[in-house]
C-alpha positions in Angstrom: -1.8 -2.4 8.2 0.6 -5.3 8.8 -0.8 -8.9 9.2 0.5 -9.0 12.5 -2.3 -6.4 13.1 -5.0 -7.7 11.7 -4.8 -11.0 13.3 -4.9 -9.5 16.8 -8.0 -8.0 15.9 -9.9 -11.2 14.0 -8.0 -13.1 17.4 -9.6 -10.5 19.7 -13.3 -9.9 18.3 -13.3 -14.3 18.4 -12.7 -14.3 22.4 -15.8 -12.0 22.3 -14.0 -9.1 24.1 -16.8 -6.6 25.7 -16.1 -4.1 23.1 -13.5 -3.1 20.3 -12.9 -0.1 18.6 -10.2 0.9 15.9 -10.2 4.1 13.9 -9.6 3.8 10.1 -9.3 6.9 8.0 -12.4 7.0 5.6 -10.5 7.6 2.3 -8.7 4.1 3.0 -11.7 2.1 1.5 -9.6 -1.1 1.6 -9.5 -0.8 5.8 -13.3 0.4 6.1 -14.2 -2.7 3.9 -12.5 -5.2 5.7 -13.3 -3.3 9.8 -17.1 -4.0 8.3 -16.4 -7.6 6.9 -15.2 -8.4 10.2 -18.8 -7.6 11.6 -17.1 -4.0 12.8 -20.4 -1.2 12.5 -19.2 2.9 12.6 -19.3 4.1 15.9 -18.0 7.4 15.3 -15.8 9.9 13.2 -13.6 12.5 13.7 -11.1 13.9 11.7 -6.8 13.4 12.3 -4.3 16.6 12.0 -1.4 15.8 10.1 0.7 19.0 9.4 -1.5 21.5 7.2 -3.5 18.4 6.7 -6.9 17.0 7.7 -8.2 13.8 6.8 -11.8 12.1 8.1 -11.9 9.2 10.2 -14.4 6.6 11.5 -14.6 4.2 14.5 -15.5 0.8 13.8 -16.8 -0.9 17.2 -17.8 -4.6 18.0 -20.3 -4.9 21.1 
């Protein structure tokens, strides 16, 4: 994820938005650890299509 990105989302959860959700795949341990650093708690999973490919997902939200 570019920098760029990530410091929309620390800028966003800061102005205490009603809610934020962003979707990390669950094999990317590197995002999952930082959406929960952040104070992020899984909301809910799913699983993306890519192609003959499947890979797990999770929903990190902030209330």
């Amino acid at each position: 994820m570019p920098i760029a990105d990530c410091c929309r989302i620390c800028r966003a959860i800061r102005r205490e938005f009603e809610g934020l959700c962003v979707w990390a795949l669950t094999d990317n341990d590197a995002a999952c650890a930082f959406y929960r650093h952040l104070g992020g708690r899984q909301v809910c999973e799913g699983v993306e299509h890519f192609g003959d490919r499947s890979f797990r997902k999770a929903a990190f939200g902030w209330h």
